[in-house]
FIKOLZA-1660 file (N, C-alpha, C; in steps of 0.1 Angstrom, whole numbers, plus 5000, padded with zeros to 4 digits):
% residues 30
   i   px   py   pz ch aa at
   1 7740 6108 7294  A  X  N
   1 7730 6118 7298  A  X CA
   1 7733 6122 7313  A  X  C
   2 7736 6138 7315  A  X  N
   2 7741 6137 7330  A  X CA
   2 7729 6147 7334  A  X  C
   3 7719 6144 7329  A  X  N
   3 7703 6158 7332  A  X CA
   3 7703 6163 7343  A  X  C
   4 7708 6149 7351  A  X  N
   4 7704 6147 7374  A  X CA
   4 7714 6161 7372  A  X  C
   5 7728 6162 7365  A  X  N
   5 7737 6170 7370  A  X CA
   5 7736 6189 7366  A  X  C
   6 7729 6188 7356  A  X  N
   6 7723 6201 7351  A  X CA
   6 7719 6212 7361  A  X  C
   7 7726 6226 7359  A  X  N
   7 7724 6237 7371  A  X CA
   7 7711 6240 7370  A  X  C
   8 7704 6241 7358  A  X  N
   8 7691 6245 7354  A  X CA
   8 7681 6232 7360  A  X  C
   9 7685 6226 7360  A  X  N
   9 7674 6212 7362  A  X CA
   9 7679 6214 7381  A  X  C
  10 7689 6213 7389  A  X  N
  10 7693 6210 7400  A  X CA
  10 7683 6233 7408  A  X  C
  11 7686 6242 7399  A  X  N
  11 7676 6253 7403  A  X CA
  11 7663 6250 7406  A  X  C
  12 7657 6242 7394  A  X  N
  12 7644 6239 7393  A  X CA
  12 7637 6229 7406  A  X  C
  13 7647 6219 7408  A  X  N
  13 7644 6209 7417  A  X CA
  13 7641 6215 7434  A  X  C
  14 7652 6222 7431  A  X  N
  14 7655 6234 7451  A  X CA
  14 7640 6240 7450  A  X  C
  15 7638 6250 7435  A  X  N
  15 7623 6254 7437  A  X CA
  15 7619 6251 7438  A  X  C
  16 7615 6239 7433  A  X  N
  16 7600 6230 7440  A  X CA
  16 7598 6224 7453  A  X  C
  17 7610 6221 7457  A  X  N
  17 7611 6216 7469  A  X CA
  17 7609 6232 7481  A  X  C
  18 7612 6243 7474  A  X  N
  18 7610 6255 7483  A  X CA
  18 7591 6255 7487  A  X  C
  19 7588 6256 7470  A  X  N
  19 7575 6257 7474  A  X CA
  19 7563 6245 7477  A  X  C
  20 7570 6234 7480  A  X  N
  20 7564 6223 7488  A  X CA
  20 7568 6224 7501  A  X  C
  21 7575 6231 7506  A  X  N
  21 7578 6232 7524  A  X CA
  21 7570 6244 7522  A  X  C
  22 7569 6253 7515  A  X  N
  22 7558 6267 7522  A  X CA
  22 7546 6263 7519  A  X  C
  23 7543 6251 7515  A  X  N
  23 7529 6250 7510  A  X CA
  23 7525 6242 7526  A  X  C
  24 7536 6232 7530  A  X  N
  24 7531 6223 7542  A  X CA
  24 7531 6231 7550  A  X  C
  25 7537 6240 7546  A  X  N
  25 7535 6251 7566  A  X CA
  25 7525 6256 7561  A  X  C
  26 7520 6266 7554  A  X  N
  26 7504 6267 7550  A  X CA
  26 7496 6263 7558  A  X  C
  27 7500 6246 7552  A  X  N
  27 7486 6240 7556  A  X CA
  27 7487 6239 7571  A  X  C
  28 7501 6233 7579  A  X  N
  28 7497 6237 7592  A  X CA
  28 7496 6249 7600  A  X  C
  29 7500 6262 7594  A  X  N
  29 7492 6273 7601  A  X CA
  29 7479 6271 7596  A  X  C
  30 7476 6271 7587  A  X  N
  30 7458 6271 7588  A  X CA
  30 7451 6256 7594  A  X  C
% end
């Protein structure tokens, strides 16, 4: 099972991680 190596799983991971850094700055501008 190489899931970790998957383009669709490795897209999905960057996105989340995109919208967990725009969510921390969020919180520290407000």
């Amino acid at each position: 099972m190489t899931d970790e190596l998957s383009p669709a799983r490795q897209i999905w991971r960057a996105f989340g991680q995109q919208q967990v850094t725009k969510r921390l700055q969020y919180d520290k501008f407000w």
